[in-house]
N, C-alpha and C positions, 0 to 999 in steps of 0.2 A: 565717827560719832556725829548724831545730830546736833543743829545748833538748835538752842532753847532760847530765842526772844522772852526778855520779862513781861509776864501779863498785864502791867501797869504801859508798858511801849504799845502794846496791838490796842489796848480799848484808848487810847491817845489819839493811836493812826486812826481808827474807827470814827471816834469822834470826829476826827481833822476833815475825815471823810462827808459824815452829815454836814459839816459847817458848811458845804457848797450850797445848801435849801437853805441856810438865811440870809443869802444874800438875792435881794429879788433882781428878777429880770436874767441877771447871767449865771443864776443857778448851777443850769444846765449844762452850761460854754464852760465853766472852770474844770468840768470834768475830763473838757478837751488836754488840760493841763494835767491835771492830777491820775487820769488812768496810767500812764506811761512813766508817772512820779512813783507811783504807788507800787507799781509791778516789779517797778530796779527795787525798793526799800523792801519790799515780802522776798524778793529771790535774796538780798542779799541777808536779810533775818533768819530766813529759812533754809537756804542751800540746797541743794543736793538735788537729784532728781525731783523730788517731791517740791522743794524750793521752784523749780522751772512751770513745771506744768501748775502751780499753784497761783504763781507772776501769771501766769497765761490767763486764769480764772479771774484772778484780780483783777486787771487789765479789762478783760472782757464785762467785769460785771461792773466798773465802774464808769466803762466807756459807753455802755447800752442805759437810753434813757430811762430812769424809774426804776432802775436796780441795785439802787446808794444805798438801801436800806439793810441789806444783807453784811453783814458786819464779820467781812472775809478773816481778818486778820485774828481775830480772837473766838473766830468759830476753830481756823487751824490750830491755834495756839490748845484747847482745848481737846482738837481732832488728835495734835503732837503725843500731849499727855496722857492721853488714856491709850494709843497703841503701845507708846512706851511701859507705858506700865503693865500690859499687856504680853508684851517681849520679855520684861522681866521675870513674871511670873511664869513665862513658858519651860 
């Protein structure tokens, strides 16, 4: 069974995410922190196969400059719901 993160947790982590643009000058540098934060918090919400390679995405899109704006966590969370429900109907 997939794990279901509540969607009030992923637009949190999202947000936690943007907080790195208001803070000037180290903006950028906290991302150095928070990719590697972010990727263990998505694998361990997420799990499973699709948990891994999703940490890997996370990881990558918040490690690469100018790419905070993609709001990984609650695009999956989203992505989760409707395969699922998807499976169910099949």
């Amino acid at each position: 069974m997939e794990k279901r993160p509540p969607l009030i947790v992923c637009l949190l982590l999202d947000l936690f995410g943007y907080f790195s643009y208001s803070i000037p000058v180290l903006g950028e540098w906290t991302d150095i922190i928070w990719a590697p934060v972010a990727a263990a918090i998505y694998l361990h919400l997420f799990g499973s196969r699709r948990g891994w390679i999703g940490a890997f995405l996370t990881f990558t899109e918040e490690a690469l400059p100018g790419t905070d704006f993609i709001p990984s966590f609650t695009l999956s969370w989203i992505l989760q719901r409707v395969t699922s429900r998807q499976t169910v109907r099949a």
